[in-house]
C-alpha positions in Angstrom: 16.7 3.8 30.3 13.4 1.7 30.0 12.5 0.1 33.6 12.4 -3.7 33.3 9.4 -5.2 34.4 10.0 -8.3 33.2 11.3 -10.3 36.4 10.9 -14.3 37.0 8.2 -14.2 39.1 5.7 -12.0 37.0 2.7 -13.7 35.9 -0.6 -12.4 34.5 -4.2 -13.6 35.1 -6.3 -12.3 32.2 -9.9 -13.0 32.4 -12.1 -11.5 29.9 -15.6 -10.5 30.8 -18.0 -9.1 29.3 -17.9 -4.9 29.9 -21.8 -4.6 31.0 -20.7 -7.3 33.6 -18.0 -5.3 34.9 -18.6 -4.0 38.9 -14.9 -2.7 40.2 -12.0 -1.5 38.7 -9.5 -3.8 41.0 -12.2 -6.7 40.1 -11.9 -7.2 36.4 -9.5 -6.8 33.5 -12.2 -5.2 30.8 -14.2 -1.8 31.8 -15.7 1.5 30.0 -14.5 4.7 30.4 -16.8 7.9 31.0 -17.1 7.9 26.9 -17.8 4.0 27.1 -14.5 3.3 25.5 -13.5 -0.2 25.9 -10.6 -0.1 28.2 -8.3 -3.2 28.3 -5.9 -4.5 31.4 -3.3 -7.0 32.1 -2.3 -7.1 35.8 0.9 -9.0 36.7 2.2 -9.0 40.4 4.9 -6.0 39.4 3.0 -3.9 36.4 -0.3 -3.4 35.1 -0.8 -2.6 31.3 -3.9 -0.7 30.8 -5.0 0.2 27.0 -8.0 2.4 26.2 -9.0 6.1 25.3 -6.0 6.0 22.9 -3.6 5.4 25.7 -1.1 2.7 26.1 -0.3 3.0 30.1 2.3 0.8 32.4 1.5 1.3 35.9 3.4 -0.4 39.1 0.2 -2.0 41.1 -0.2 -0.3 44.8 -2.5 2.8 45.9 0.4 5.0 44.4 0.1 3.4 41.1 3.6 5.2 39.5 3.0 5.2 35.9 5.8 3.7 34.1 5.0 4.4 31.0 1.5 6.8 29.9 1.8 7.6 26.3 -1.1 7.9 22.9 -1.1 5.2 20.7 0.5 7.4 18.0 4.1 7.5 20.4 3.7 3.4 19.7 5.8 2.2 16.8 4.7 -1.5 17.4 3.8 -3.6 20.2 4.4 -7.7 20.1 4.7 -11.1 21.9 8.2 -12.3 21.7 9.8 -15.4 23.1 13.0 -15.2 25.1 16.3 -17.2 25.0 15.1 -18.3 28.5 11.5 -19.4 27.1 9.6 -17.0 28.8 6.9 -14.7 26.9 7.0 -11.0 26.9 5.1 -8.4 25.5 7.4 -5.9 24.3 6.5 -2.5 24.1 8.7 -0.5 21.0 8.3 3.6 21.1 8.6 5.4 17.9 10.7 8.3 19.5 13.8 6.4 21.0 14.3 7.3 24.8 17.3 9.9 24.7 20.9 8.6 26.3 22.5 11.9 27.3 26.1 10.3 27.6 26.7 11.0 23.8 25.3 7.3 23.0 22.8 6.9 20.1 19.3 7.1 21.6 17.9 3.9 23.3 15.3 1.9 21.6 15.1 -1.0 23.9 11.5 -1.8 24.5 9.4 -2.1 27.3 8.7 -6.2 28.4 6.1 -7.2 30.7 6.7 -10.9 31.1 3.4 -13.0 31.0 2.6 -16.8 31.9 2.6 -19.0 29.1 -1.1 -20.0 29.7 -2.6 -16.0 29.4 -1.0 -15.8 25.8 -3.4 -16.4 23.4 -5.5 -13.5 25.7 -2.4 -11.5 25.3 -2.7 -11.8 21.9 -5.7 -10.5 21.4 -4.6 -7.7 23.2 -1.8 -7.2 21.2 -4.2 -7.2 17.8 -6.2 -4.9 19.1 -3.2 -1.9 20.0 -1.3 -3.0 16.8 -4.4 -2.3 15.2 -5.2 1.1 16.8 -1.5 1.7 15.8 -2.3 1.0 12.1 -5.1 2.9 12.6 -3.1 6.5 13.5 -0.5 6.0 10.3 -3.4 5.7 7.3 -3.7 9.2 5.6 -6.6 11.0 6.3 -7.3 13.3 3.4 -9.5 16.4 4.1 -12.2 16.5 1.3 -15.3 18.2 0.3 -18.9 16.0 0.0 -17.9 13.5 -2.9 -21.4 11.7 -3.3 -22.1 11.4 -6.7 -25.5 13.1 -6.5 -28.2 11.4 -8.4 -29.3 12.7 -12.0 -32.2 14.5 -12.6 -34.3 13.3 -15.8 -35.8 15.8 -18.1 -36.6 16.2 -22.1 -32.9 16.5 -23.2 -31.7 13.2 -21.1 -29.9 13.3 -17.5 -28.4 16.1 -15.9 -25.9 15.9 -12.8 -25.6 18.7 -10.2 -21.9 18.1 -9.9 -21.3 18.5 -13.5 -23.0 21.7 -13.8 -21.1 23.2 -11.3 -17.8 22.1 -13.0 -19.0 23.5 -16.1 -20.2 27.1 -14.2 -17.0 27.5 -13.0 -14.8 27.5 -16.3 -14.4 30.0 -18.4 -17.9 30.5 -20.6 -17.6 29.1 -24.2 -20.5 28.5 -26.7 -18.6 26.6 -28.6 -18.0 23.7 -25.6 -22.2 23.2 -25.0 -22.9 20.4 -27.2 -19.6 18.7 -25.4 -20.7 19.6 -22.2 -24.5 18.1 -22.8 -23.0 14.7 -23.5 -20.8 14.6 -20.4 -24.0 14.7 -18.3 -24.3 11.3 -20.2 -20.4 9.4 -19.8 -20.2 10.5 -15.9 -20.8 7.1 -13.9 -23.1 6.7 -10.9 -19.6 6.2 -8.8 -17.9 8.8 -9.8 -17.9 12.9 -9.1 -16.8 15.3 -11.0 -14.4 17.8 -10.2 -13.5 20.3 -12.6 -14.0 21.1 -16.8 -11.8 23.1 -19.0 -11.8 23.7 -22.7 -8.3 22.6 -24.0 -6.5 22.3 -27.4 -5.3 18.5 -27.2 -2.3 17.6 -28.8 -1.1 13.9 -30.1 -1.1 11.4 -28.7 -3.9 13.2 -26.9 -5.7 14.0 -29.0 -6.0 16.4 -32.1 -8.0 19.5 -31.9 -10.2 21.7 -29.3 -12.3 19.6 -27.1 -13.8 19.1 -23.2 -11.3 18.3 -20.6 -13.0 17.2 -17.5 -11.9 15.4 -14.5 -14.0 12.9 -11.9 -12.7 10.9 -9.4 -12.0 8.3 -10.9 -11.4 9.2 -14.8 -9.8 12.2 -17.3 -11.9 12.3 -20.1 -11.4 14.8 -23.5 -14.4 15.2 -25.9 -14.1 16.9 -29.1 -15.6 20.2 -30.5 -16.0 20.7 -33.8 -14.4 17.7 -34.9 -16.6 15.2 -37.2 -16.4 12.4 -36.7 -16.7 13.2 -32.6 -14.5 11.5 -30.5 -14.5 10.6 -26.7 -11.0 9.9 -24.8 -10.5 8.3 -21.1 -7.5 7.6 -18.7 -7.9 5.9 -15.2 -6.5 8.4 -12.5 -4.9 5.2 -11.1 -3.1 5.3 -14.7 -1.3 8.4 -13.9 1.3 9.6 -11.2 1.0 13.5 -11.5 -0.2 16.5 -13.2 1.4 20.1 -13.9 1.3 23.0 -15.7 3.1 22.4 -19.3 6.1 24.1 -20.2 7.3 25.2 -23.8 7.3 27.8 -26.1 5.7 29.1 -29.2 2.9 27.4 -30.8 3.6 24.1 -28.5 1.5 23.3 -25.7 2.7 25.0 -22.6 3.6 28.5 -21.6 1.1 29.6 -18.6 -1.7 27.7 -19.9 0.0 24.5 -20.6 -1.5 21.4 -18.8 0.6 18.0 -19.0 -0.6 14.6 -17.2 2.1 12.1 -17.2 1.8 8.0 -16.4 5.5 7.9 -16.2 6.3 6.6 -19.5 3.8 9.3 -21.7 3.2 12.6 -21.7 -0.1 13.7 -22.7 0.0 17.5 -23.4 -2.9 20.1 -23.6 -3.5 23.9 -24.2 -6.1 25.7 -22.0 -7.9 29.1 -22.7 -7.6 30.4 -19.1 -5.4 30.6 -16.7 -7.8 29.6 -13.8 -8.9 26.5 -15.7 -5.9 25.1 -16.2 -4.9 25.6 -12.4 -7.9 24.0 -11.5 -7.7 21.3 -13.8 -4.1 20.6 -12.7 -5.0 20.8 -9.1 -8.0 18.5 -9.7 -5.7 15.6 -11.5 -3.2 15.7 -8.6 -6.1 15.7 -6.0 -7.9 12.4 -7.5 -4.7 11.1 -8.1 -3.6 11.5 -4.4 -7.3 10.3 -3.1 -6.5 7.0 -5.5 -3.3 6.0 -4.4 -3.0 8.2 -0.7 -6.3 8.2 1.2 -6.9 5.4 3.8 -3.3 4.2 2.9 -1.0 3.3 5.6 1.9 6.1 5.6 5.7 5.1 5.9 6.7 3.6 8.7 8.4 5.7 11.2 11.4 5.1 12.0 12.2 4.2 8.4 15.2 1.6 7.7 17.0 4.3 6.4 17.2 6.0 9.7 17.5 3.2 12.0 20.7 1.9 10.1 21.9 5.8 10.7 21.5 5.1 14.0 23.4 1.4 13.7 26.3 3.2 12.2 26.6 5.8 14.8 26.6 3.2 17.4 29.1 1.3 15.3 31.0 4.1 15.1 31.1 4.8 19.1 31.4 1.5 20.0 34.3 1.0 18.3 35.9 4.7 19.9 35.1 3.1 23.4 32.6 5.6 23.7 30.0 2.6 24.3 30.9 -0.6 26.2 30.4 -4.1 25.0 27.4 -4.4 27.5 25.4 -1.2 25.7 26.5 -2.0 22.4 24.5 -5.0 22.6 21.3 -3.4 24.6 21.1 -0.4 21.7 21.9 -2.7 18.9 19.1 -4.9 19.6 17.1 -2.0 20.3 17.7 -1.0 16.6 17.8 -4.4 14.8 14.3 -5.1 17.0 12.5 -1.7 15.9 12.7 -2.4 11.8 9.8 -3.2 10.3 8.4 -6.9 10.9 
């Protein structure tokens, strides 16, 4: 069960000071760690909440200092100023893994309060920003990624020539036939964008008609024709589309092994590739600057998701109404639950 430190008589005094200020720990609220990471405290007459190095602590004051609770900010599902029935303030602490009941109960998500005088809230609040905030922080998806600066292009007789489009082009399959295509993609590729990966494809309607370029950048699939007269040029968005694979079908239809189809979820655009090794590439590069769109720096799905915290409403229904849970729990867990979804 979570301790209650949330008695009448708590009360905070908060003052916040600058850190280069600071002299000793019992003396202020703000002070740097051995890294010079800010570290935060509240001190109330029963607890003392202490955020900083990526730690959310509860400690009981006293030379013993018992740590109630010592956990990273990633165990933190939320933390928040609430108002009571009895019109105190609390800061209530929620967990994202549910303290376990081992009495066949669902699992506990009551959180943590540490009761604070109404004059220290708008201090609190800050305080509260500022873990919410490193909490945000831990759920945005990091993607792992190669150096994706658009390197600058280099100027000589036949026009502008990238780096990062030569390499694409190295690393298909060689094809005289695709040189005159891949000059002119020196020329389309934009000063914030980087491109990925090239492949020489058969492009099928609405795609296209004919052999041409495939290439993909970061922020655009583009098709340019070979052979065709007149030439044509083709673009999609990668925001425009929500996957890529390798195409199946049969016979003198796009697909088989070297198949490629990029979908926007209402049309299908299908090509042909030469090689096997281009069209993987080419397929792994669509999903890649399709994930780095939508995905990177975006805040993940909450955890506990509603779906799992009405799971855990049922069960408690469910015990509550076998007598397995008294009236007095029913209404601590239930809150617990109902309190945890997302604001």
């Amino acid at each position: 069960m979570v301790p209650d430190l949330s008695g009448d008589h708590l009360a905070v005094s908060v003052q916040v000071v600058p850190i280069m200020a600071c002299t000793t720990y019992c003396e202020r609220q703000h002070r740097t760690n051995a890294g010079g990471m800010d570290i935060v405290e509240l001190r109330t007459p029963t607890a003392i909440l202490r955020h900083g190095g990526g730690r959310l602590q509860v400690l009981r004051p006293g030379t013993d200092g018992e740590r109630v609770l010592d956990v990273p900010v990633s165990d933190l599902l939320k933390v928040r100023l609430n108002r009571r029935a009895d019109d105190a303030v609390v800061i209530e602490i929620y967990l994202r893994y549910p303290s376990p009941v081992l009495t066949g109960v669902p699992a506990d998500r009551t959180p943590l309060p540490v009761l604070i005088a109404e004059h220290d809230v708008p201090a609190a609040t800050v305080i509260v920003e500022r873990i919410n905030s490193q909490i945000l922080a831990t759920q945005r998806i990091d993607m792992s990624a190669p150096d994706l600066v658009p390197p600058a292009p280099v100027w000589g007789k036949s026009g502008p020539t990238r780096a990062d489009v030569d390499r694409a082009i190295r690393r298909m399959a060689p094809r005289r036939e695709t040189r005159s295509a891949a000059g002119a993609l020196h020329t389309m590729v934009t000063p914030d964008e980087f491109m990925l990966e090239t492949a020489m494809v058969t492009a099928v309607p609405p795609a296209g008609r004919g052999r041409g370029l495939l290439a993909v950048t970061t922020g655009r699939v583009l098709l340019l024709s070979i052979g065709s007269t007149p030439r044509y040029a083709h673009e999609m968005p990668v925001s425009a589309l929500i996957s890529a694979e390798v195409g199946k079908g049969s016979g003198d239809e796009p697909g088989g092994d070297y198949g490629i189809d990029l979908t926007d979820g209402n049309t299908t655009l299908s090509f042909l590739g030469t090689d096997r090794a281009d069209t993987d590439r080419i397929v792994g590069a669509v999903n890649f600057a399709i994930q780095r769109e939508s995905a990177d720096g975006a805040v993940a799905p909450p955890d506990p998701g509603v779906a799992q915290l009405y799971s855990e409403w049922e069960l408690l229904v469910e015990r509550h109404s076998l007598a397995m849970v008294d009236d007095a729990q029913f209404q601590r867990y239930g809150r617990g639950i109902l309190r945890s979804l997302p604001d």
